[in-house]
Every structure is written in C-alpha cells, then in structure tokens.
N, C-alpha and C positions, 0 to 999 in steps of 0.2 A: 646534521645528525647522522652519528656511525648506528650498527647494531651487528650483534653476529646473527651468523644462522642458527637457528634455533635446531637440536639436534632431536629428530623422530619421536616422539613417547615411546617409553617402554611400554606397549599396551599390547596385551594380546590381541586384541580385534586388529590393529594397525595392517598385518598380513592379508589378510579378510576384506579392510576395507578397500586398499589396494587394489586386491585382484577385481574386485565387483567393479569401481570406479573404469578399468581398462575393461573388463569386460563390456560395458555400458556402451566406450568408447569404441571399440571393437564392433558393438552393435551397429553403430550408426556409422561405420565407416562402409559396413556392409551394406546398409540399406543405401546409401549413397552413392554406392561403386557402381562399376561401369554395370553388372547384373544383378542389382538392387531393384527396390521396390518403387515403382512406376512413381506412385504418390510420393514419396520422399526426394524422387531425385528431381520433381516437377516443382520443390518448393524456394523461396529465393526468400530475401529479410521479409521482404515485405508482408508476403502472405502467413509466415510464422509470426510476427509480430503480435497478434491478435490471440493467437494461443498462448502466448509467453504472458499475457496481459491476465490472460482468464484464467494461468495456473494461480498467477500469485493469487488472485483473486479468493480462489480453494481452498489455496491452503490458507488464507487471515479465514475462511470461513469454518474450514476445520477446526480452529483454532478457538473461532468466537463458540464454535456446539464443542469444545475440548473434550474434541475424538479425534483419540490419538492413533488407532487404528487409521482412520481416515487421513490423519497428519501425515503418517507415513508413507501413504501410499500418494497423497498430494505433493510433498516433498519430492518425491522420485521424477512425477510429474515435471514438475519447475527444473529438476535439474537436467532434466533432456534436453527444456529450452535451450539451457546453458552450452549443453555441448552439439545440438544441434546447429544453433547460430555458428560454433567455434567451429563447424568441422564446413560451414559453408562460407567463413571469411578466408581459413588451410583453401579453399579451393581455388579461392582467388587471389592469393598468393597478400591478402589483408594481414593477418595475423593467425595465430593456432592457441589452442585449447591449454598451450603451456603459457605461451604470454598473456593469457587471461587470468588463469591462477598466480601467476607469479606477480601479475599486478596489482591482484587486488591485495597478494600476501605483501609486498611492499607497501600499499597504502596503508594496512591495519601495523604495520610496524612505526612506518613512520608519524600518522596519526596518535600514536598511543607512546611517546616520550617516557611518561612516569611508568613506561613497565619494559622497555625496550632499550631507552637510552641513558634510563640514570635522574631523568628534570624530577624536581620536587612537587611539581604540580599533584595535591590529590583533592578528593573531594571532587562529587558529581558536577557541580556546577563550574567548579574550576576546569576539569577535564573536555566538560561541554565547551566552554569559551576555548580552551586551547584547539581544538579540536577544526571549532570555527576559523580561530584564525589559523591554522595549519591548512586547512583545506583552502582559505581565501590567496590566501601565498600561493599555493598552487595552481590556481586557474584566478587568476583576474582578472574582474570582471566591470563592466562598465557600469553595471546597477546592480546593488544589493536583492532584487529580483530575479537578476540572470541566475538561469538552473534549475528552475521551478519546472519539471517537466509536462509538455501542453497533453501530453501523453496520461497526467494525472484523473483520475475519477475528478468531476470537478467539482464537490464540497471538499476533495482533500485540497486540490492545489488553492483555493480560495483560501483554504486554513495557512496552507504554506505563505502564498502571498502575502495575506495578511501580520502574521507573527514575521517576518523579513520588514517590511512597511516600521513594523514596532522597533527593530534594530536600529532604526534610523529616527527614533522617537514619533513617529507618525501613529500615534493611538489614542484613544480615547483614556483618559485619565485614570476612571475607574471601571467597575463593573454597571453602575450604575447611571454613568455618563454613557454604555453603551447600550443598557438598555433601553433608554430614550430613544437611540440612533433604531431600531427596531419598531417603534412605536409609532416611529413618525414613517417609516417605510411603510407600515404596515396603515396608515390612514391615506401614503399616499396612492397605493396598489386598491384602497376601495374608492378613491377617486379617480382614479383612471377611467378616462371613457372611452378609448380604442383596444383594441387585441394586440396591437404592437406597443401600447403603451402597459396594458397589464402586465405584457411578459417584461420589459422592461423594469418595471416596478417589482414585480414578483423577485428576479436576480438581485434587484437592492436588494429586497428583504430576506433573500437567505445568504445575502454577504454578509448585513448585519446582523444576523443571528450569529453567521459563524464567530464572525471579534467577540461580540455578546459571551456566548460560549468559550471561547480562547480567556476571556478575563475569568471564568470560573474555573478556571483549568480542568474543563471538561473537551474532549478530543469530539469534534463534530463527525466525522467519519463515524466512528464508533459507536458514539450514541443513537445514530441513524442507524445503521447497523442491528443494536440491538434493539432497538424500536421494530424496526421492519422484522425479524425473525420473532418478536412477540407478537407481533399484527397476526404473523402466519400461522402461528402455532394455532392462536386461540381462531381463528377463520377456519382454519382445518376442521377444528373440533364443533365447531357450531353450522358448519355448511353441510357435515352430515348427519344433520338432526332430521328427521320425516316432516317433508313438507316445508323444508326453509324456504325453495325460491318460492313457493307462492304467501311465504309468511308476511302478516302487515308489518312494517316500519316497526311498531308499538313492540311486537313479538319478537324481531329480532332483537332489537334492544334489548329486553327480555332476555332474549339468548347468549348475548353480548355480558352482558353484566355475571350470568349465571357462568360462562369460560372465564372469564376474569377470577369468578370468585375460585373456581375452580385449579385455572393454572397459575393462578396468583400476577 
C-alpha cells in the first residue's frame, strides 16, 4: 500500500499547537539535562511506567464523570508520559520523540486503506476485519492471544482474551449457554472448602461473567466502572448522615435505600 503525505490543515490553531507540543518538549529536555531536576533525571522505563498506567487510568475516569475540564488537564498528563519515555529512549540512543510519532502516523495510514489508499472496504465491521488482518500481517503471531498486554487491568485483559478465544470459535454459543457457565462457577466457589480453592473459584466466576457479559455486548471494564463510581457517590452521601458508624444494619439499609432513591 502507497499513500501521500498528507499536507498540514489550514487551521489556525496548527501554529499554536506546534509551538506548545515543542515547548512541552523543550520542558522535559530541561528537566533531564545535565542541571535538571534531581527527580526527573533519577527516573528510568521502569519507575515511570506505573505513572503512564495511572494517567490513562484519569483520563477513562475523566471521561466516565465527562469533565472535560478534568479531560483536559488529564490529557496533558498522559502526554508527558509520551514524551517523557521518548526523551529517555533519545538518551540511550533507542529511538526519539520523532520516530514515535512518525510511527504511530504510519500505522494509522496504513491501517486505514478506505481513506488513504483508495480499497473499497467501508462499513464499521468491514473496516474492523480489515484492520485485524492488517495488523496480523504485521506482527505474526504464534497465537491468536499474543498481544494481550499482562500490563492490562485484569477484568480488561480477561475481556480481551476472551473475545480473541471467540476469533478462533472458542465460545459459548449463546448468551444463555454462558450464563449457565456463571451459575455453575458460582455453586462451585460455595463449595469450595480451602482459601486457595475459593480464590480459585472466585477467578472462574469473574471469567465467566466476563464472556457472560461480552455475549450481551456489554464492556465488563465499564460496567464495573460505573458500578463502582455509583457505589461511591451514594456511600458518600449516606456515610455523612449523624450517627451512621454506630447505626444498626436495619438503618443503614434504611439509608441505602433513601441515597438510591435519592441519586437514582
């Protein structure tokens, strides 16, 4: 596949965003250099690795409370990671801040045929398939699992495993053929009689929830996600009522029920 270079947008901001991006770059070269700042010049993959993880983290959280204030300033976040790694792989003579961008602008060109090269592939689903097998041509792999990063939240990469498993027709048939597979996890985690065998069990049964889940085309990150920020909101609201921690069971309930009605 040919493509041209795609030539700048006419945008006013383009000047703007420019200067900011090198400014940014400029920042971290400083904090880096030889009379840079103690903490930055002390860091290696390793130790940033764990920040790069927690922006992304922000900013999907940003995103799920859509405060866009917050997006924005989480965004900036994440993309320090970006040039903080690039400007510490430039050190060790790995790669720079330009073959990063240039790569990933090669792979969205090359990935994307029906708007770059001319193929007539359209439609989501079509574009999805091409997409797959463009990427498979490019890195081949020994199992249709390779890729799945260990580095994932682990209900995502379960979700990921699993929907790869299904490319290879390894699934449960229907929705309802999996939720069986959850029913029986879930009677075998109350019959467990060790701590190593619970927690065993217990990983079955949020494996099978997640396929469970993936046949309803419901995204299991997500819905935990937004479970878990409804948990908080309404625990917020009812943990500063007078007298909750010593309140009975009966009353919180009580309290529970009245934030529910409350924040819906």
């Amino acid at each position: 596949m040919t493509t041209k270079p795609l030539p700048i947008p006419e945008n006013t901001q383009t000047p703007q965003q420019v200067s900011q991006f090198l400014r940014l770059v400029a920042i971290m070269d400083r904090l880096r250099g030889p009379d840079g700042c103690e903490w930055d010049r002390a860091q290696n993959f390793q130790s940033i690795a764990p920040y790069t993880v927690e922006e992304a983290h922000e900013v999907a959280d940003a995103i799920a409370r859509n405060d866009m204030a917050d997006l924005q300033e989480e965004l900036g976040d994440l993309l320090l990671q970006v040039v903080f790694h690039a400007r510490m792989a430039s050190e060790e003579r790995l790669f720079t801040l330009a073959d990063v961008v240039k790569s990933i602008a090669d792979k969205m060109e090359r990935r994307h045929p029906h708007i770059f090269a001319g193929s007539e592939e359209r439609g989501v689903n079509a574009v999805r398939m091409n997409w797959e097998a463009i990427k498979a041509a490019e890195k081949p792999r020994l199992s249709v699992l390779d890729g799945v990063a260990l580095g994932l939240p682990a209900l995502l990469r379960a979700q990921k495993l699993s929907d790869r498993a299904a490319q290879r027709n390894f699934d449960w048939p229907d929705a309802a053929s999996a939720l069986q597979k959850v029913d029986e996890e879930m009677a075998e985690l109350a019959a467990a009689s060790t701590a190593a065998e619970r927690q065993e069990e217990a990983g079955d049964l949020l494996f099978a929830m997640v396929n469970y889940l993936r046949h309803l085309d419901i995204d299991a990150e997500t819905a935990l996600r937004l479970a878990t920020a409804k948990f908080e909101k309404r625990f917020r609201l009812i943990e500063s009522a007078p007298g909750f921690t010593s309140a009975t069971p009966a009353e919180k309930e009580a309290l529970w029920q009245s934030a529910k009605a409350q924040l819906g």
